[in-house]
mmJSON file of the N, C-alpha and C atoms, coordinates in Angstrom:
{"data_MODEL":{"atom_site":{
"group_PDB":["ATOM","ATOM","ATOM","ATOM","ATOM","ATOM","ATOM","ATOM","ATOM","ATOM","ATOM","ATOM","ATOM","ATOM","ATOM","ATOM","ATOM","ATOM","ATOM","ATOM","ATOM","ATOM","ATOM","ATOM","ATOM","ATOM","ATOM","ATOM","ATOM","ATOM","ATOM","ATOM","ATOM","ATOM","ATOM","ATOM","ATOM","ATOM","ATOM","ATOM","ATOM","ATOM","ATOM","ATOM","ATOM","ATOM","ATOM","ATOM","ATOM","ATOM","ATOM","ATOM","ATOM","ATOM","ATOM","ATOM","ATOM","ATOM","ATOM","ATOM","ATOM","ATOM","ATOM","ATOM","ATOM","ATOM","ATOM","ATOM","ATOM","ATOM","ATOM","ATOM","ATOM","ATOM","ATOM","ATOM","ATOM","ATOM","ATOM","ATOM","ATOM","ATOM","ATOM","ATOM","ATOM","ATOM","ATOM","ATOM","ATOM","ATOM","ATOM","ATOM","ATOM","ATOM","ATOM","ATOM","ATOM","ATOM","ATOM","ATOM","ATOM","ATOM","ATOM","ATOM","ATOM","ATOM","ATOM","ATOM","ATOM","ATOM","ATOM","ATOM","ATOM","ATOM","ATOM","ATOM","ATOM","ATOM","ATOM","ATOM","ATOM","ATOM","ATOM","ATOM","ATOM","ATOM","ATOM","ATOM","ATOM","ATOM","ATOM","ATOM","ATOM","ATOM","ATOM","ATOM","ATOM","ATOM","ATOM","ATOM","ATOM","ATOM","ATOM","ATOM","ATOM","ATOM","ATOM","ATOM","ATOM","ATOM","ATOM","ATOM","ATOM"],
"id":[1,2,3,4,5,6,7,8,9,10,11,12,13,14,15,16,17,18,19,20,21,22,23,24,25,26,27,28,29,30,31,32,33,34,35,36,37,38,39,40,41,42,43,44,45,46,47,48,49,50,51,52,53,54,55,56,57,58,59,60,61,62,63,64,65,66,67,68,69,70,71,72,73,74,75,76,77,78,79,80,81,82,83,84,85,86,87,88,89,90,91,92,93,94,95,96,97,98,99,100,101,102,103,104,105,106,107,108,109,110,111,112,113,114,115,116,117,118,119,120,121,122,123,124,125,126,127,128,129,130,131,132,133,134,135,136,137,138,139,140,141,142,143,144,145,146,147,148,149,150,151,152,153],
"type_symbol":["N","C","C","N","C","C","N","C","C","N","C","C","N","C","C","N","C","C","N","C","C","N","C","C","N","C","C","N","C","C","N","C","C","N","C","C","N","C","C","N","C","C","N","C","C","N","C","C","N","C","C","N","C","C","N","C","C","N","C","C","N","C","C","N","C","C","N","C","C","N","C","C","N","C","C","N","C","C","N","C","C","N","C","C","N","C","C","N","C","C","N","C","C","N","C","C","N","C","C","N","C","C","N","C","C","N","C","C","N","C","C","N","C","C","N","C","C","N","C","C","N","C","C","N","C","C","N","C","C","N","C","C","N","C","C","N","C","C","N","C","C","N","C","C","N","C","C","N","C","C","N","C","C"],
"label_atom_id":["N","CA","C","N","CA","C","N","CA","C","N","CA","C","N","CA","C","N","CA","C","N","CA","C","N","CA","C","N","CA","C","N","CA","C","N","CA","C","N","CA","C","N","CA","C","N","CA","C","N","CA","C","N","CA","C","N","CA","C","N","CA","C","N","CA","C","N","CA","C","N","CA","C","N","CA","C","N","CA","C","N","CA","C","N","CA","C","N","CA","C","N","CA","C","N","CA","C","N","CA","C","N","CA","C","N","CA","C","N","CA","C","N","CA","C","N","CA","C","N","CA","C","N","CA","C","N","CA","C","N","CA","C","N","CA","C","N","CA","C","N","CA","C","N","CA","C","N","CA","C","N","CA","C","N","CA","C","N","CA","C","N","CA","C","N","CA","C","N","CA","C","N","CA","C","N","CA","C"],
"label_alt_id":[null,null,null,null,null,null,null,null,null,null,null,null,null,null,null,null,null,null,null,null,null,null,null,null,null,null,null,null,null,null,null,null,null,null,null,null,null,null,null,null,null,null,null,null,null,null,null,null,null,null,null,null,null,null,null,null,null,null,null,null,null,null,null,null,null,null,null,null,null,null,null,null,null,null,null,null,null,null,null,null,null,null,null,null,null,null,null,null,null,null,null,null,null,null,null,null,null,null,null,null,null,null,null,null,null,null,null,null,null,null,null,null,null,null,null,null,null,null,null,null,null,null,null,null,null,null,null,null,null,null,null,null,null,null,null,null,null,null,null,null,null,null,null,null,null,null,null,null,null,null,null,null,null],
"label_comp_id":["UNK","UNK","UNK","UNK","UNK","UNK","UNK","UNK","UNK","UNK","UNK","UNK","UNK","UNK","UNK","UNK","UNK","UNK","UNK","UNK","UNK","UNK","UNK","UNK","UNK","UNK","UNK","UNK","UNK","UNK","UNK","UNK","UNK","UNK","UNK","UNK","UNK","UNK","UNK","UNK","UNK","UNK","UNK","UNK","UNK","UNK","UNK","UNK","UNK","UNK","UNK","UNK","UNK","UNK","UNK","UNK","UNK","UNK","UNK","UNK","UNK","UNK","UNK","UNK","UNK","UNK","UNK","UNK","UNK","UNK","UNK","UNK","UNK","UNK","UNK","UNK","UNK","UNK","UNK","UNK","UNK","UNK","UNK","UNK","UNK","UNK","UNK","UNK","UNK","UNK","UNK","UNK","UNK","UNK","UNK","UNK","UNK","UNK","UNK","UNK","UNK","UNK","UNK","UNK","UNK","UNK","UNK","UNK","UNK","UNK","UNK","UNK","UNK","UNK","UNK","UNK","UNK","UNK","UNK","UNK","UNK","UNK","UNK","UNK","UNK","UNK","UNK","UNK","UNK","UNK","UNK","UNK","UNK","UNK","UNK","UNK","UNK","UNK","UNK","UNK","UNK","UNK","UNK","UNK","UNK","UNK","UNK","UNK","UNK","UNK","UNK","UNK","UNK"],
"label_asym_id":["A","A","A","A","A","A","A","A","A","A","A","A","A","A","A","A","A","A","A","A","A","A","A","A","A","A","A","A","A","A","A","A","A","A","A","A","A","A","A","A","A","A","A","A","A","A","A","A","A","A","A","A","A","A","A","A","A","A","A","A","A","A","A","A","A","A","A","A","A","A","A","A","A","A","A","A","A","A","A","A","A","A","A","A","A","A","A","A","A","A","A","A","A","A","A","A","A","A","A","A","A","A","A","A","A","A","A","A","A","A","A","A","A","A","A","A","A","A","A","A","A","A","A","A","A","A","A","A","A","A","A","A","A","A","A","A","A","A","A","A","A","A","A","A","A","A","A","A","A","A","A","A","A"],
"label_entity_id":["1","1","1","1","1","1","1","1","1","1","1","1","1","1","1","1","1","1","1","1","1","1","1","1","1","1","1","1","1","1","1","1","1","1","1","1","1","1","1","1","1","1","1","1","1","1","1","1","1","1","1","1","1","1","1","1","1","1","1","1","1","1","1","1","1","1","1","1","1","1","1","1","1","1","1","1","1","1","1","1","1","1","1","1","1","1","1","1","1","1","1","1","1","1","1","1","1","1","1","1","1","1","1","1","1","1","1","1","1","1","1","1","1","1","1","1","1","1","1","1","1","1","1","1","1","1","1","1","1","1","1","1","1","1","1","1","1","1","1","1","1","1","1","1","1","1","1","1","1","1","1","1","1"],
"label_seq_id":[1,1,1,2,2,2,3,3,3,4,4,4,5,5,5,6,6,6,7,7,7,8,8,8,9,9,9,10,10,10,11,11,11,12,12,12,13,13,13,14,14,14,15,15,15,16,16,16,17,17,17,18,18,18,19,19,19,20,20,20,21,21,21,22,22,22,23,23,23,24,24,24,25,25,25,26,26,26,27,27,27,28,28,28,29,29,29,30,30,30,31,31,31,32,32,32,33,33,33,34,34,34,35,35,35,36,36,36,37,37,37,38,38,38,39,39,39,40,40,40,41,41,41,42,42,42,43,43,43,44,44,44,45,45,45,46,46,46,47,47,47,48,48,48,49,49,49,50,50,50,51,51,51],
"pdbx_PDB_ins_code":[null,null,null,null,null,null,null,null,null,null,null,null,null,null,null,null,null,null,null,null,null,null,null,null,null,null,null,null,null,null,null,null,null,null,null,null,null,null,null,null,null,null,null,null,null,null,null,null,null,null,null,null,null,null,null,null,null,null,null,null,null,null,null,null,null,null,null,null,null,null,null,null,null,null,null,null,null,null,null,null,null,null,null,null,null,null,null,null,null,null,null,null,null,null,null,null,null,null,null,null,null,null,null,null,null,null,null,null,null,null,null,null,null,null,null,null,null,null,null,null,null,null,null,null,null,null,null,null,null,null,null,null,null,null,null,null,null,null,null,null,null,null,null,null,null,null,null,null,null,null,null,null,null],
"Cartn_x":[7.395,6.685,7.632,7.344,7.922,8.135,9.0,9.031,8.145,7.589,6.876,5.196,5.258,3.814,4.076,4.925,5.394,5.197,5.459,5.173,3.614,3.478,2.009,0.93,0.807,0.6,0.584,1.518,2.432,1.718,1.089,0.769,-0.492,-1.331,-2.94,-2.94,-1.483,-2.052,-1.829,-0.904,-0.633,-1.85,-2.464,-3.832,-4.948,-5.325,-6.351,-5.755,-4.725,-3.902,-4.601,-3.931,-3.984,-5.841,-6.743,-8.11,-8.766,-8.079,-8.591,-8.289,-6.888,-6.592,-7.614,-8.235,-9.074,-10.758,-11.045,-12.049,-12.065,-11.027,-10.72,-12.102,-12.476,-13.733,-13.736,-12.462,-12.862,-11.262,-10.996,-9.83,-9.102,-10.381,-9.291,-8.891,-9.666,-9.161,-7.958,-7.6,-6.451,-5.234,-5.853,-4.413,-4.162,-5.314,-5.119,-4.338,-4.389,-3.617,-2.103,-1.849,-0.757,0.028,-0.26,0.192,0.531,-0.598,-0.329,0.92,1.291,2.565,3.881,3.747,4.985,5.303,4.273,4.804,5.403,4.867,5.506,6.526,7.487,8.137,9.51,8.883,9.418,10.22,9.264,8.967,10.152,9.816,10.582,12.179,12.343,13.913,14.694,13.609,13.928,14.164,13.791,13.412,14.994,15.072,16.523,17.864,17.625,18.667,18.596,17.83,18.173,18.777,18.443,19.021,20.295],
"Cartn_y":[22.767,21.488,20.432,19.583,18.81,17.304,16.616,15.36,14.642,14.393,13.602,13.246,15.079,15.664,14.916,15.102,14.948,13.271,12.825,11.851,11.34,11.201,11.377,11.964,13.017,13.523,12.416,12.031,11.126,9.931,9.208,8.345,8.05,9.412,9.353,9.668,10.306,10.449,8.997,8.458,6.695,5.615,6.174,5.579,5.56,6.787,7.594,6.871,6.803,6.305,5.196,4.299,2.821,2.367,3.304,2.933,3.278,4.198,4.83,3.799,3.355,2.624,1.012,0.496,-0.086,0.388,1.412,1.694,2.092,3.087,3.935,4.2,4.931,5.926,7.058,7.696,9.174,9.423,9.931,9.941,11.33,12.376,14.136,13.706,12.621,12.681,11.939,11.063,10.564,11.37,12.197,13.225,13.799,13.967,15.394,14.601,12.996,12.776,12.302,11.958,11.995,13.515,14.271,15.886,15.84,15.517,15.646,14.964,13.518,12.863,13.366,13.925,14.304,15.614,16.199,17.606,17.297,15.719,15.59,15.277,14.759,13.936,15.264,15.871,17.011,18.311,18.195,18.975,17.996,16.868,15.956,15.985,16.147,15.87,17.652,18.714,19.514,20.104,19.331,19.156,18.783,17.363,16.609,17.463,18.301,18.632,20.245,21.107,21.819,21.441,20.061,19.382,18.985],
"Cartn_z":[6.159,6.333,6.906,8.216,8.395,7.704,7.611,7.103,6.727,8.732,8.735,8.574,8.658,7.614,5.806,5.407,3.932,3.852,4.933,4.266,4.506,6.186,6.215,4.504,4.006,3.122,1.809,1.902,0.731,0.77,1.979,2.428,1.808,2.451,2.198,0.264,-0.09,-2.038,-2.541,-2.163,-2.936,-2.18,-1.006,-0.214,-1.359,-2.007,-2.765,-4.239,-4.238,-5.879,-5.996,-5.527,-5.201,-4.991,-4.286,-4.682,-5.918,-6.204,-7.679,-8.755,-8.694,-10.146,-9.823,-8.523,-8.471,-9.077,-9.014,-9.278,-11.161,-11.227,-12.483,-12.864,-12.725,-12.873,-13.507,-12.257,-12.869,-13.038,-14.204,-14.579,-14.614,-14.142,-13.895,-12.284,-11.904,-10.066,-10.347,-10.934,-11.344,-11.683,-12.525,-12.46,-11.722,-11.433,-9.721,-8.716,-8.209,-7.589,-7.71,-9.356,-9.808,-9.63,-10.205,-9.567,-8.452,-7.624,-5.668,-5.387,-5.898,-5.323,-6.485,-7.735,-8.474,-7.374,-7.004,-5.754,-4.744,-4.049,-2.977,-3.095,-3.902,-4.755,-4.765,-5.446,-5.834,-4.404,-3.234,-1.893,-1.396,-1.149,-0.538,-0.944,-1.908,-2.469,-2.349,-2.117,-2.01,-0.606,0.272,1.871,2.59,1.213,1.704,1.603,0.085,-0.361,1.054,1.302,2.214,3.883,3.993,5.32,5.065],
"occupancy":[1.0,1.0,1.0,1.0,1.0,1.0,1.0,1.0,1.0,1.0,1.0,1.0,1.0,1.0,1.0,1.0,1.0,1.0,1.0,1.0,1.0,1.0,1.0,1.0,1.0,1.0,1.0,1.0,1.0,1.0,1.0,1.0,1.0,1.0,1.0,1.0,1.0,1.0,1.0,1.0,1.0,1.0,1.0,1.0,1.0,1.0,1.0,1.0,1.0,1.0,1.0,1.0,1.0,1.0,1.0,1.0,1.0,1.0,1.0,1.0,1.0,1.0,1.0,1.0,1.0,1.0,1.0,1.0,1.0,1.0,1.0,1.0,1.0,1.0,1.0,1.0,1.0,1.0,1.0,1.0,1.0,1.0,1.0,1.0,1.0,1.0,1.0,1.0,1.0,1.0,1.0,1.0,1.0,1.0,1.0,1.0,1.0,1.0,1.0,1.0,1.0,1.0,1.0,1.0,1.0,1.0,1.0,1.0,1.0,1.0,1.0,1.0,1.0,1.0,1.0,1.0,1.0,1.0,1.0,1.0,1.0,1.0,1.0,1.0,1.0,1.0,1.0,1.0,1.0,1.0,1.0,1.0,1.0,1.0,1.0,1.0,1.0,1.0,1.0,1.0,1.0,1.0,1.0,1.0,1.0,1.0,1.0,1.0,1.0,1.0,1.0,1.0,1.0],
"B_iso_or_equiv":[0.0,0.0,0.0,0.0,0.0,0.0,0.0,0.0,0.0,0.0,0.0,0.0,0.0,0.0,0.0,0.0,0.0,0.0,0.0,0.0,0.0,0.0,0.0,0.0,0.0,0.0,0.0,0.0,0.0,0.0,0.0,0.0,0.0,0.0,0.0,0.0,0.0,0.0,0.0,0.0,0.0,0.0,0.0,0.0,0.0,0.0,0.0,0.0,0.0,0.0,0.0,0.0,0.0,0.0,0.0,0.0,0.0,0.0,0.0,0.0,0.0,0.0,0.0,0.0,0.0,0.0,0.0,0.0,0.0,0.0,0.0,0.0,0.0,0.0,0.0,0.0,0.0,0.0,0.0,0.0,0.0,0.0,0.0,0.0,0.0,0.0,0.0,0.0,0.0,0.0,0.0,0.0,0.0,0.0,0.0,0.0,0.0,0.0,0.0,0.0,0.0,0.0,0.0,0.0,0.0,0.0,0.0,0.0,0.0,0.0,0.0,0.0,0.0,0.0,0.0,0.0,0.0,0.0,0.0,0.0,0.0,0.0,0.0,0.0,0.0,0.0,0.0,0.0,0.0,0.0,0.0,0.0,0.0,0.0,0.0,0.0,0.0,0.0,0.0,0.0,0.0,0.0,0.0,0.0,0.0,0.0,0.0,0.0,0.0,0.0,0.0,0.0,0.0],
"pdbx_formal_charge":[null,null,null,null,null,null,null,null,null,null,null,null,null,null,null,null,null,null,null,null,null,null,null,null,null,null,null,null,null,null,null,null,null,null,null,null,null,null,null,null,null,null,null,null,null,null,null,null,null,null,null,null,null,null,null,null,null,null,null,null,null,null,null,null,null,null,null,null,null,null,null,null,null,null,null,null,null,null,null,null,null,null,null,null,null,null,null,null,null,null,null,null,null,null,null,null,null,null,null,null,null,null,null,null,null,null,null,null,null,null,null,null,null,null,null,null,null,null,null,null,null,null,null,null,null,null,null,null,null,null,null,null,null,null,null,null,null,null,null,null,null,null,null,null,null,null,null,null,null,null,null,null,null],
"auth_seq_id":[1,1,1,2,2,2,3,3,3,4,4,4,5,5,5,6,6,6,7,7,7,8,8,8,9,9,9,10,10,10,11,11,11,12,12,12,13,13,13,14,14,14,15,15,15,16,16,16,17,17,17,18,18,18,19,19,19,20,20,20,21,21,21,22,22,22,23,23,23,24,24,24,25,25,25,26,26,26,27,27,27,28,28,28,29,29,29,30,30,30,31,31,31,32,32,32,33,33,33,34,34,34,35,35,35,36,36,36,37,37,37,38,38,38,39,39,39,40,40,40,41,41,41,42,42,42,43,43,43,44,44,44,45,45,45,46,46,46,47,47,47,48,48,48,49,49,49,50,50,50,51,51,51],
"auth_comp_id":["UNK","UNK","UNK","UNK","UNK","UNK","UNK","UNK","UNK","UNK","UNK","UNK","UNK","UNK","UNK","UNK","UNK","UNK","UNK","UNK","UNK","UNK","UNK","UNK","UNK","UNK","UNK","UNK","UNK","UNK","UNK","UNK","UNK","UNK","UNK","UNK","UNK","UNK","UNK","UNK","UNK","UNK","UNK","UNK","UNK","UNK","UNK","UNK","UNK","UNK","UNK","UNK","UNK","UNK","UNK","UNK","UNK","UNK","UNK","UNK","UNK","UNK","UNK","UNK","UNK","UNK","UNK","UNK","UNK","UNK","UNK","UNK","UNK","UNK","UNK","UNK","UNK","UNK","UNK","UNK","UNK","UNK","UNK","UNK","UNK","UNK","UNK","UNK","UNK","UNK","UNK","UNK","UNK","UNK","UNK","UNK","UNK","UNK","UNK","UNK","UNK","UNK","UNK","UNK","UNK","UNK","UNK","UNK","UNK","UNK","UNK","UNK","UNK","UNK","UNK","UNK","UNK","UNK","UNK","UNK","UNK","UNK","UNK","UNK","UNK","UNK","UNK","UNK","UNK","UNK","UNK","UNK","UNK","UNK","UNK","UNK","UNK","UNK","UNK","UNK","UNK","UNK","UNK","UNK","UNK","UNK","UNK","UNK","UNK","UNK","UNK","UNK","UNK"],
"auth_asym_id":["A","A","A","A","A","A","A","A","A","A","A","A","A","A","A","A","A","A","A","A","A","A","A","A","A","A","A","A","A","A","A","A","A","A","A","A","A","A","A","A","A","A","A","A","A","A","A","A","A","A","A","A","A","A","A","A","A","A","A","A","A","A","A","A","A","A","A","A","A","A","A","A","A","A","A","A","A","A","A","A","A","A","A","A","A","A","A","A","A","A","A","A","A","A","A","A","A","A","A","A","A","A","A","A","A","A","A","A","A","A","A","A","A","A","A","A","A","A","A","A","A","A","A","A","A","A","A","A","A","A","A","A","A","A","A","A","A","A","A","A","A","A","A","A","A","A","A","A","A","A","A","A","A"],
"auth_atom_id":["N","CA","C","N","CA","C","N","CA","C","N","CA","C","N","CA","C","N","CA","C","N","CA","C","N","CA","C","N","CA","C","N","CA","C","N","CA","C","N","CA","C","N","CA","C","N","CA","C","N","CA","C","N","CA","C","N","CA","C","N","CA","C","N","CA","C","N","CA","C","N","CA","C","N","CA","C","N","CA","C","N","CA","C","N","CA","C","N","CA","C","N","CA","C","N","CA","C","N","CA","C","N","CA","C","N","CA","C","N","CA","C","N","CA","C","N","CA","C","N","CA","C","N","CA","C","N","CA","C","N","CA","C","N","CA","C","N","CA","C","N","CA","C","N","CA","C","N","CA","C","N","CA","C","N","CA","C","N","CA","C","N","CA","C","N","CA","C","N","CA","C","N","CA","C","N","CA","C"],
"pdbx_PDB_model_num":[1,1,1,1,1,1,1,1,1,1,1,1,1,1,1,1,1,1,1,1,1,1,1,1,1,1,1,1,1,1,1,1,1,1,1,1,1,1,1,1,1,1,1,1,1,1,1,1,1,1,1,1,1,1,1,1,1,1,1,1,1,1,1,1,1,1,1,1,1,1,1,1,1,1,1,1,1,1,1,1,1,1,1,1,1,1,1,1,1,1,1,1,1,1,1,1,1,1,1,1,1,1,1,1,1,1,1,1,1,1,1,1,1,1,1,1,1,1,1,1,1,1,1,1,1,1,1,1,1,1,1,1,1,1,1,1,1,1,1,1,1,1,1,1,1,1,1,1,1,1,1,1,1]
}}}
């Protein structure tokens, strides 16, 4: 995966975050997108450390 996919990616989960904690509705989509950015999070630092 490139970077700038990763972050793109990264972009649209804190996009989806950030409307959710406006709405807070539904709270398994909440985790699901908390998961999505601890991975990217996770992908990302593992991305750095192989460069």
């Amino acid at each position: 995966m490139h970077i700038n996919a990763l972050y793109e990616v990264g972009f649209q989960c804190l996009v989806i975050h950030l409307k959710n904690k406006i709405s807070n509705k539904n709270v398994k989509f909440a985790i699901a997108v908390k998961y999505c950015f601890i991975k990217l999070v996770i992908l990302f630092f593992t991305q750095s450390l192989l460069l």
